[in-house]
BALOKE-966005 format. One line per field, with one value per residue (C-alpha): residue number from 1; x negated, y negated, z. Coordinates in steps of 0.05 Angstrom, whole numbers. Each point is the difference from the previous one (the first is absolute). Layout:
<atoms>
setor = c(NUM|...)
east = c(X|...)
north = c(Y|...)
up = c(Z|...)
</atoms>
This chain:
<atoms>
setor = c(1|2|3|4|5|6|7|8|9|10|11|12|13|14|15|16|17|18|19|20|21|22|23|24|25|26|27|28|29|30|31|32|33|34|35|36|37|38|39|40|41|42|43|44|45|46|47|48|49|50|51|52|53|54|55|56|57|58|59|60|61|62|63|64|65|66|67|68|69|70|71|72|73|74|75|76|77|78|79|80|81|82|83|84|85|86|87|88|89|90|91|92|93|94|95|96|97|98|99|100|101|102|103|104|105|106|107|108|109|110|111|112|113|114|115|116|117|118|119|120|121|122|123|124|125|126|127|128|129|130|131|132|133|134|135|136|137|138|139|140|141|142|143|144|145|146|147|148|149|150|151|152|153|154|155|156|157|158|159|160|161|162|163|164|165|166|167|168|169|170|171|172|173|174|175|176|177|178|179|180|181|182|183|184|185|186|187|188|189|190|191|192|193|194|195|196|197|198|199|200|201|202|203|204|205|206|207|208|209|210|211|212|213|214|215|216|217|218|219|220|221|222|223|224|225|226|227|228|229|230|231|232|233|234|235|236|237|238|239|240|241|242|243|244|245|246|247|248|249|250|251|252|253|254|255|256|257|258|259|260|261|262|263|264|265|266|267|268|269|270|271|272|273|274|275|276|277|278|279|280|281|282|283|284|285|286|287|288|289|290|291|292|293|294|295|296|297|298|299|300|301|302|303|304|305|306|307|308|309|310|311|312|313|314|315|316|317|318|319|320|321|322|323|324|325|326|327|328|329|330|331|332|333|334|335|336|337|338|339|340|341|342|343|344|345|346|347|348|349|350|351|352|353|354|355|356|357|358|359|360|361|362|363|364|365|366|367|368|369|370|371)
east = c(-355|-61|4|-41|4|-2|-4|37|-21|70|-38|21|71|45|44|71|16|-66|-30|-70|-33|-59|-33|36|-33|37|-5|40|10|29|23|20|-10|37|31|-10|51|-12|73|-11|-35|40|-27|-3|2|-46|42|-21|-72|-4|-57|1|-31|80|-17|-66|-64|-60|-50|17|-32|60|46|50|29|38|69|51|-37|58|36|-51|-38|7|62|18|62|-33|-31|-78|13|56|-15|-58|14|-48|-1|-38|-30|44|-43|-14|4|-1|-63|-42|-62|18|-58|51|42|1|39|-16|29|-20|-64|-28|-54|34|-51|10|-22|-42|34|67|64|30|59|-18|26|69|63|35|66|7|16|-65|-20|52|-28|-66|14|35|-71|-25|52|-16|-63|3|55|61|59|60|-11|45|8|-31|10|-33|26|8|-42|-5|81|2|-52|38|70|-55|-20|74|17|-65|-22|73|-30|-53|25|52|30|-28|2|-7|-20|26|10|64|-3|8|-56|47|-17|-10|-60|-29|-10|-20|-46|-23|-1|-8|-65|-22|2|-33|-65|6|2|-63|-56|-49|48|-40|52|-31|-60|-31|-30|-73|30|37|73|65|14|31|53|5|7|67|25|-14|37|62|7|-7|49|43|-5|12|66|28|0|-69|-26|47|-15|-67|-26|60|-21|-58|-57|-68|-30|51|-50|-23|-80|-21|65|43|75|31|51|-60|-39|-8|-48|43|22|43|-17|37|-36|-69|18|25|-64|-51|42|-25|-73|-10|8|-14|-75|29|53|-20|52|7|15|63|24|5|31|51|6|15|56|40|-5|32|54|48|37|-19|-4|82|20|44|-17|63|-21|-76|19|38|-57|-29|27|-56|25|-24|-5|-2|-17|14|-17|61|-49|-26|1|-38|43|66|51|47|-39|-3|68|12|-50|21|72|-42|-45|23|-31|-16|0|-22|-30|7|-35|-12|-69|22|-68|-1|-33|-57|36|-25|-66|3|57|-6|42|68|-27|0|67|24|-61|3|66|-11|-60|41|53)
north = c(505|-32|-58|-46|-68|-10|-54|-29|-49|-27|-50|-63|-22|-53|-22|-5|-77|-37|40|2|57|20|81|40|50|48|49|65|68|59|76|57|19|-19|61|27|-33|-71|-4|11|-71|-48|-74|-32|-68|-40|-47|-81|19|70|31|65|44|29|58|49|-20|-16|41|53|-58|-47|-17|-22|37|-52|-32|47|59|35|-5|18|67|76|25|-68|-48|-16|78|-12|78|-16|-77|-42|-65|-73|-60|-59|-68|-56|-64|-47|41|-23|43|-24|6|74|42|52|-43|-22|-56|-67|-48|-75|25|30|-35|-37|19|-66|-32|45|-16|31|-24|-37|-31|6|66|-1|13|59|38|70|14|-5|40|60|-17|18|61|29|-11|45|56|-6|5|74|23|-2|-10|-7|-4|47|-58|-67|-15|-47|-39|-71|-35|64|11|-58|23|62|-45|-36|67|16|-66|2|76|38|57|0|20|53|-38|-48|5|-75|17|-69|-42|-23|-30|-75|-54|-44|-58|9|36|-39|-46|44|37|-17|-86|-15|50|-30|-64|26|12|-60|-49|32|-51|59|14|-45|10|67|-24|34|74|-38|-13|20|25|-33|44|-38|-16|79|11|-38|27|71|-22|-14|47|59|-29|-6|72|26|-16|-15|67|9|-53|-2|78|-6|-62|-34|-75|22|-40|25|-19|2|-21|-54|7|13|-29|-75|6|-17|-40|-41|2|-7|53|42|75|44|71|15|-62|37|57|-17|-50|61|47|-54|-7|79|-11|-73|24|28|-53|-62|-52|-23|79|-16|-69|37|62|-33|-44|65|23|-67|7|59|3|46|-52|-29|-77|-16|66|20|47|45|11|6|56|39|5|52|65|40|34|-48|33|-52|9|-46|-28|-18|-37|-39|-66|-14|46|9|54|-52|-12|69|5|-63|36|66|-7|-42|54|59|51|-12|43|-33|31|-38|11|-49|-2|-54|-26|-41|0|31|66|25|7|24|30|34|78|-48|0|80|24|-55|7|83|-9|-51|31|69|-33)
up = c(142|-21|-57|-36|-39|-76|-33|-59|-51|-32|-45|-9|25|-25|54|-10|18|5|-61|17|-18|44|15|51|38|58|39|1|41|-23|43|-33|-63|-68|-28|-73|-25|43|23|78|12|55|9|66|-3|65|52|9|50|-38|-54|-42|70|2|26|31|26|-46|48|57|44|-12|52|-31|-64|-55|20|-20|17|35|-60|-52|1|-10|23|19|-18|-66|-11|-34|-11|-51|-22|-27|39|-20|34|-10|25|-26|-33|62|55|68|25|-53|45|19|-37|-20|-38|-71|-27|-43|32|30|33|-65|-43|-55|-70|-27|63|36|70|28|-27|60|-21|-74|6|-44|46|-9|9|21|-79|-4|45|-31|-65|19|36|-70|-33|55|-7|-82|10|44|-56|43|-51|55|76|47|39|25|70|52|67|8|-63|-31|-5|-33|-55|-5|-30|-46|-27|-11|-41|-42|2|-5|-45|38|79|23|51|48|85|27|75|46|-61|-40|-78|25|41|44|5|80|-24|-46|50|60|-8|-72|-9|73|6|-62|37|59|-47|-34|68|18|-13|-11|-54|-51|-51|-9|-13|77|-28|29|58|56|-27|31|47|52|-55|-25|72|0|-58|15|70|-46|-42|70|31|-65|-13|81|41|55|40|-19|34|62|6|0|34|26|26|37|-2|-21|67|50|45|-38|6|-69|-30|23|18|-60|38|20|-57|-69|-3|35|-30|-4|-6|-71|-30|18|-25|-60|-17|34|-66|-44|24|-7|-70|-20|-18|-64|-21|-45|6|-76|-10|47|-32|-68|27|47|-71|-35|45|3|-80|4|-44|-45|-39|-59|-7|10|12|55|57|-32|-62|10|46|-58|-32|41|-26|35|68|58|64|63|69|52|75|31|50|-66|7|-81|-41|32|4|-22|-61|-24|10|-52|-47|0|-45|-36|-30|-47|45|74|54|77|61|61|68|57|24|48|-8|-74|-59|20|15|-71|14|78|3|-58|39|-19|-76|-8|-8|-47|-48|2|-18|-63|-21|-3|-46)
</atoms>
């Protein structure tokens, strides 16, 4: 399945809490086709290190085909013979410097200033990011969505399409993420990667886009949040304590050195690196900002009655192996909301089941999207 990127001028954007008003420009994918009467259209919502390339390749030549792929096609999971599926860039996405994303964000060239934004760039919430997506769907015609779905970051913008958007959405299919940000995670891997950036002294306070980026800083933060979103039998299963070197000539003993490694640490910074060409580390501060924002209650509201707001059917799955968005949250959420219905699996492997694991994601989804 071949795709290609559009692009989508929202206009100017007032954002909810700092209410600064600047353009917004994204980019957006779409596979299928809308049907005459535009009521076959399904939004996926991106994860945290996500864009709008969901699904197919751009070229034959492409190696590797968008990130739900196995999920999204003709006679697939989500069927492109029977639904018109869209999924766009959020603002300030983390591959800002990948050519085949679009998204304003921190990176872009402020008009009334002629240079990029930095930190002038307002912070956001993932309200935000909802509320921009519904300008999208107006804009193709789409009255009511069939569904919005997404994994990780993008279940969470799926219950912020069912408190602001009820008329608007079917039901919604959070994939790996419950209606509440613990506080566990608003520190790891949100604040403390945040952190990461900011101890950087290449940071500049944002101020580096003529210089080199903080890398070593986004390093450490990206080194976070992967080992937030794996687990235990991940790592023991695959690299055990074994050293990088066990022979120690292009690598110290750790137990002698300082320098010293371990062969998950490589591994895990070597996932990084393959990638880090793409990433711009203000992109991540205001994301990982984003997510710890996260929020369905209203300014003194409890957790309860937020909750019983949501009359549109919510349809969870969830990681057993999860150690972000736990089975014992779901389980506090789900008598909580008028209409819930939870599929549970157990990867064994974490968060990170949702995008590479993806076979455990099949029979659940059939089944709601059937309903």
């Amino acid at each position: 399945m071949l795709t290609e990127k559009r692009r989508f001028t929202a206009g100017d954007y007032s954002f909810k809490h700092s209410g600064k008003t600047i353009p917004v420009t994204f980019g957006y994918e779409t596979y299928g086709k809308l049907n005459d009467r535009a009521d076959n259209a399904i939004l996926v919502c991106q994860y945290f290190t996500g864009t709008s390339h969901a699904a197919g390749r751009y070229a034959e030549s492409d190696l590797i085909p968008g990130w739900w792929d196995t999920l999204i096609g003709p006679g697939k999971t989500i069927d492109t013979d029977k639904c018109f599926v869209i999924c766009s860039d959020i603002i300030s996405n983390i591959n800002f410097n990948n050519p085949t994303v679009i998204a304003t964000g921190p990176g872009s060239t402020d008009p009334s200033t002629g240079k990029p934004y930095g930190m002038n760039f307002p912070i956001f919430t993932l309200d935000d990011v909802v509320m921009l997506q519904k300008r999208l769907i107006d804009s193709l015609g789409i009255k009511q969505l069939r569904f919005v779905i997404g994994p990780s970051m993008g279940g969470l913008q799926a219950y912020l399409w069912a408190k602001y958007f009820p008329e608007a959405v079917e039901r919604i299919v959070s994939v790996v993420a419950t209606p509440m940000m613990r506080p566990a995670c608003l520190m790891v891997p949100n604040q403390l990667g945040i952190e990461a950036i900011m101890l950087d002294p290449k940071w500049q306070n944002g101020s580096y886009y003529d210089n080199e980026a903080p890398y070593k800083g986004l390093m450490l933060a990206f080194k976070m949040l992967l080992t937030a979103t794996r687990s235990d039998h991940w790592s023991y299963s695959n690299f055990d304590r074994k050293y990088l070197d066990p022979s120690f000539a292009t690598c110290e003993n750790p137990y002698m050195s300082f320098k010293g490694r371990f062969l998950v640490e490589d591994v895990i910074e070597q996932s990084v690196l393959a990638r880090m060409q793409h990433f711009d580390p203000n992109a991540y501060i205001y994301i990982a900002k984003a997510n710890s924002l996260f929020d369905l209650c209203e300014p003194g509201e409890s957790l309860k009655d937020a909750l019983a707001k949501i009359k549109t059917p919510v349809r969870m799955i969830i990681d057993e192996s999860d150690l972000m968005f736990t089975r014992e949250q779901a389980e506090e959420a789900q008598p909580l909301l008028p209409n819930c219905e939870i599929s549970y699996y157990n990867s064994r492997n974490g968060h990170l089941s949702c995008i590479f694991e993806t076979d455990y994601l099949k029979e659940p989804l059939s089944r709601f999207i059937r309903q």
